[in-house]
N, C-alpha and C positions, 0 to 999 in steps of 0.2 A: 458359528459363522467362520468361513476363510476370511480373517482379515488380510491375509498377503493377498488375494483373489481380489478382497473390496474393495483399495489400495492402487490394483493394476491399471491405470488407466492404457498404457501402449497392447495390452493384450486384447482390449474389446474395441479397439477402432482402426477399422479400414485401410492398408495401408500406413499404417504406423509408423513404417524405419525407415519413410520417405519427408518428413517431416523434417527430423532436422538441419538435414544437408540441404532440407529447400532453404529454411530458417535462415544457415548458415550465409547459403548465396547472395539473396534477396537483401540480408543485412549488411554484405560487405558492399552489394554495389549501391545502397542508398549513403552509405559512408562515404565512399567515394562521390557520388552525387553531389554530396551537402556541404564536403569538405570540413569532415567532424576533427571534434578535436579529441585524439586518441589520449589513450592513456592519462590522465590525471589525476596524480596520488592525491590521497585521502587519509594514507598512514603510510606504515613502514613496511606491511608486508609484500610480495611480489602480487598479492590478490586484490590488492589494495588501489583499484585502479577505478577512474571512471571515464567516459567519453561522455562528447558533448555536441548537440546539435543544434542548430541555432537559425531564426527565422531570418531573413532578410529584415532589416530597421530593426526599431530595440523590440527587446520581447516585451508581451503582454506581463510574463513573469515564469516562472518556474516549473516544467515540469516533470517528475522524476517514477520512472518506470522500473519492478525490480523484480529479475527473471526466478523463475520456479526452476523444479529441476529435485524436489523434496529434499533440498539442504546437501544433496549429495553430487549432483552433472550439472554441468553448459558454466558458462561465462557469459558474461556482457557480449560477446561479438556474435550471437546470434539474433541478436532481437533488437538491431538499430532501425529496422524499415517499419516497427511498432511504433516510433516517432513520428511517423509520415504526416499524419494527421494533428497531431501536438503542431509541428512546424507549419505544417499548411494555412495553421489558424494562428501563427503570431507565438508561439511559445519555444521558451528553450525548453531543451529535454537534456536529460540529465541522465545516463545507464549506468550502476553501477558494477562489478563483481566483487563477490567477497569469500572468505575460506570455505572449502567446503569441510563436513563431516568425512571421515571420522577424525581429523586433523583439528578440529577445534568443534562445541556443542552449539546448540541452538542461540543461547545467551548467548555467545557472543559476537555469533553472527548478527543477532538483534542490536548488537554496539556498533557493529561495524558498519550496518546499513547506519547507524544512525551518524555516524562521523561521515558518512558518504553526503549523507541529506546535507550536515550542516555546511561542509565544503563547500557544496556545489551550490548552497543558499549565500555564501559568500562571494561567488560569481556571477550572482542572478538579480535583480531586485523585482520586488514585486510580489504578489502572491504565490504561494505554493500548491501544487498540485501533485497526491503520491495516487499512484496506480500498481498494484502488483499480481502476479498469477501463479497461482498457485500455492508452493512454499512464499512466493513474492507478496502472495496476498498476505498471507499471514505475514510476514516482516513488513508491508506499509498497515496493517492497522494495528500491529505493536507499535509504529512511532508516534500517531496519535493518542496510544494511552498516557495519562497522567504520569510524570515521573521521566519517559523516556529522551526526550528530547529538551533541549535549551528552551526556555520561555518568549528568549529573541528570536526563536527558527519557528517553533510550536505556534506561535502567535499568529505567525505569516501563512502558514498551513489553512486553506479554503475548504478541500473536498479532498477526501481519501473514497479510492473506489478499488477495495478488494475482490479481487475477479477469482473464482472457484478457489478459496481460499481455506487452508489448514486450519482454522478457529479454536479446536480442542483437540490439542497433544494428544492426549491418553489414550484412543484407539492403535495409533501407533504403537504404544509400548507393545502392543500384542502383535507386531509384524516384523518378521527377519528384518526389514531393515533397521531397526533399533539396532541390532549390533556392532552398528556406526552411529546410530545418533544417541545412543547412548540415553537416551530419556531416562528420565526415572519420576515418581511421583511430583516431587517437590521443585523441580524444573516443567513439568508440567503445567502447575499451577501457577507459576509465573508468568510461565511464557505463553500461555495458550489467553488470546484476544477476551474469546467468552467469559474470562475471569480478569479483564481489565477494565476498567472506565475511561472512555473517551473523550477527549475535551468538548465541551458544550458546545462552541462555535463551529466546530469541524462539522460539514455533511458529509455523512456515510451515504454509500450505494452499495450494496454487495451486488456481485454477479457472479451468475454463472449460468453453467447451458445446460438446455431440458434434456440431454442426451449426455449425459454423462452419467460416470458410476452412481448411483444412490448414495453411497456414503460421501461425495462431494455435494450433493444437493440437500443433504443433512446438515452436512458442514457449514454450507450458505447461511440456513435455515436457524441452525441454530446462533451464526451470529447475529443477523438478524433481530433477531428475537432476543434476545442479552443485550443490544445495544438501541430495541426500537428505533432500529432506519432501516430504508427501504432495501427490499430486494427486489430482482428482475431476472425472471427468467429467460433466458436468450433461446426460442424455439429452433428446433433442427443443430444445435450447435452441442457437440462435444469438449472431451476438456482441450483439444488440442487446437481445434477453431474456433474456439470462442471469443482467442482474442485478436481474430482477422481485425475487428471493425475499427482497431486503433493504426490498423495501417491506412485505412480509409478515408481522406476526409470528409465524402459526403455521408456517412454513416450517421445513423442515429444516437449511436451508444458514443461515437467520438464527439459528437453535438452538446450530446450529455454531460460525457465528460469535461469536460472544456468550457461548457457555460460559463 
């Protein structure tokens, strides 16, 4: 197998290198919109930042979205208008950024999301809500495994809903870009979801879209299946729209979400 090939999601979808800059747009003018609050340290580094968007009256509770990009591109400032739907139903949202590879490994980007979560749980009260895509997925169903997160923060945590999410490392080590993430077996096995246990109270949802690479619907699949909770496959949807529907309020999957 080409795992660099199986791996590629911008080289098999339509129009690819218009996606971001739309991303980019759409999210600085619902920032503007909502009157977010930029930049909110979470630690010490320049990456270390989060925004914050917030419902009119108090929030139902907390909700925290964490962008993909395979640990390596983008920042928080393109994915604020993935909030729309979060806010439209009463919740705050929370976006964080954090380092990218080759500059620090997976681990500790999995610390850093998690000093994000607890910040911004410091700001919020009420239940928690993580959503991630992609690399994101894989970094919010590492914070409901056992061990990762505070018992004060972890407790509050409702529903994680991993969206076409990286589950199991190890295929990676066999694709160029390992030569920034640096993987190796025993990082692997840590950090990959499929070899974690999820807190009991937590609902899982994985998603992902019936159009995408196979090895992301494997990936679904197999965490799925390691943690028996549900998956959904989102018809007609790619890795790149699939997560239109959290800009949506009337969407099914943000209904879902949000329950």
């Amino acid at each position: 197998m080409d795992w660099d090939d199986a791996y590629a999601n911008a080289a098999h979808i339509a129009g690819a290198e218009a996606y971001p800059p739309r991303w980019a747009e759409e999210a600085a003018a619902f920032r503007e919109a909502t009157g977010a609050e930029i930049d909110l340290p979470y630690g010490d580094g320049a990456r270390h930042r989060f925004d914050v968007m917030r419902p009119k009256g108090t929030a139902k509770g907390l909700f925290v979205f964490v962008h993909g990009g395979y640990w390596l591109r983008f920042d928080k400032s393109s994915w604020s208008h993935f909030a729309r739907a979060a806010v439209a139903q009463g919740w705050a949202v929370a976006m964080p950024s954090y380092d990218l590879a080759p500059s620090v490994r997976i681990s500790e980007i999995t610390k850093q999301i998690g000093q994000a979560v607890c910040r911004a749980a410091e700001m919020v009260e009420g239940p928690i809500i993580l959503a991630g895509h992609s690399a994101g997925g894989h970094l919010v169903a590492r914070m409901v495994c056992e061990g990762v997160l505070p018992d004060s923060v972890g407790h509050r945590i409702t529903r994680v809903v991993p969206i076409s999410p990286v589950s199991d490392l190890r295929p990676l080590m066999k694709t160029v870009m390992n030569a920034d993430l640096k993987l190796d077996a025993a990082e692997c096995g840590s950090e990959s979801p499929v070899f974690g246990t999820p807190h009991a109270h937590v609902d899982v949802t994985v998603w992902v879209g019936a159009e995408e690479r196979p090895v992301f619907l494997d990936q679904a699949r197999w965490l799925a299946e390691a943690w028996g909770c549900d998956l959904f496959v989102a018809g007609g949807k790619h890795h790149f729209d699939v997560i239109d529907a959290l800009a949506d309020p009337e969407s099914d999957f943000a209904r879902m979400v949000l329950a």
